[in-house]
C-alpha positions, 0 to 999 in steps of 0.5 A, spaced: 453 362 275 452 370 272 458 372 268 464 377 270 462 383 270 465 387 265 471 391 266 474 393 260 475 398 256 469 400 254 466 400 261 471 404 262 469 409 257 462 409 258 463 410 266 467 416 264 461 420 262 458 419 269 456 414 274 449 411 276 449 405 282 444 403 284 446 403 291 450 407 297 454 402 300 457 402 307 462 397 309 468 396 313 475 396 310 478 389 312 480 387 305 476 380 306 470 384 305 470 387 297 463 388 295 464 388 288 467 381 289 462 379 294 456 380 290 458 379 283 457 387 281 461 390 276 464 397 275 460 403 277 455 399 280 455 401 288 458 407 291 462 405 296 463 408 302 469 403 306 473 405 314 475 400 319 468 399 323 464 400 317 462 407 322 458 413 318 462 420 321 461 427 317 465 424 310 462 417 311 456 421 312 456 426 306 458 421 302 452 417 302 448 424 301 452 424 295 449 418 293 443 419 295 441 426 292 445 427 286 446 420 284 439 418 286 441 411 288 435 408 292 438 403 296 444 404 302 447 398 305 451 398 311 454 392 311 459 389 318 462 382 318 464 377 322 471 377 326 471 385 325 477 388 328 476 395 329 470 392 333 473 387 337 478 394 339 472 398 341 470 390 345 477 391 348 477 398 350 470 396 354 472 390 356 479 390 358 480 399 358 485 397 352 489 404 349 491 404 341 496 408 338 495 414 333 489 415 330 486 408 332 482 410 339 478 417 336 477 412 330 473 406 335 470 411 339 463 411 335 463 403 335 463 403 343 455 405 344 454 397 340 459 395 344 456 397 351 450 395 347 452 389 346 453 387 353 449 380 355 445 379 361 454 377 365 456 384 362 460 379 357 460 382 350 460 377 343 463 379 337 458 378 333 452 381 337 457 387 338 457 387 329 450 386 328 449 391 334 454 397 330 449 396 324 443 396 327 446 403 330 448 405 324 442 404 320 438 406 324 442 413 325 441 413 317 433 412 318 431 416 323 436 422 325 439 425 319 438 429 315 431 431 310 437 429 304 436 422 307 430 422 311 426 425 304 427 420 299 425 415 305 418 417 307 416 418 299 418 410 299 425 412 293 430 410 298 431 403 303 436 404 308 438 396 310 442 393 314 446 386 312 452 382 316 457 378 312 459 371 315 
């Protein structure tokens, strides 16, 4: 077993003349799935980019850029999870013509291409297919249609995008 990462004072001082992770990490905001916890890794060490659905809009976007061009971290990791409830709201909306207040349906729309993507041959949509699909979209966004920033470091072999899932 590895020790904890270090997380004191003089982490913090040394952080504070600047960050250097090593990876770009994309993942949803459910409270279950803290990547700093979940792979032992410390202060400064992932650059994380959290929203409900792990979805990749122009902040989440340009955060990763950010990562990739000006602190140079080559990985990025998009990351969705089991029993993720955001897409289990854009499943509802295909599923069941589902309406959620505020902000919720702008914010779940992305999702709903997976979704529909996830359809079986019965037109029922598993959770978890739908999960993975939405990653698969995602990564695929990032490796294929984005900008040179990304597309760039990619084709010269200094960046991996990836997809994972958590269970």
């Amino acid at each position: 077993r590895n020790p904890p990462p270090p997380l004191g004072n003089q982490r913090r001082l040394e952080l504070a003349r600047g960050q250097a992770p090593f990876c770009a990490y994309v993942t949803c905001s459910d409270s279950r799935v803290p990547p700093e916890m979940l792979f032992g890794r410390g202060l400064g060490e992932l650059f994380i980019v959290r929203n409900a659905g792990n979805t990749v809009d122009t902040a989440a976007l340009g955060s990763v850029e950010y990562a990739v061009a000006v602190l140079r971290v080559p990985l990025v990791v998009v990351m969705g999870h089991e029993a993720c409830g955001a897409v289990d709201a854009a499943r509802k909306v295909v599923e069941e013509n589902a309406r959620f207040p505020g902000a919720i349906d702008d914010m779940i729309h992305p999702i709903l291409p997976a979704v529909l993507g996830a359809r079986n041959r019965e037109g029922r949509i598993d959770l978890d297919d739908a999960v993975r699909e939405n990653v698969r979209r995602i990564v695929h966004r990032l490796r294929r249609e984005s900008d040179p920033i990304l597309l760039t470091p990619q084709r010269e072999g200094r960046l991996k995008v990836v997809g994972a899932h958590y269970s």
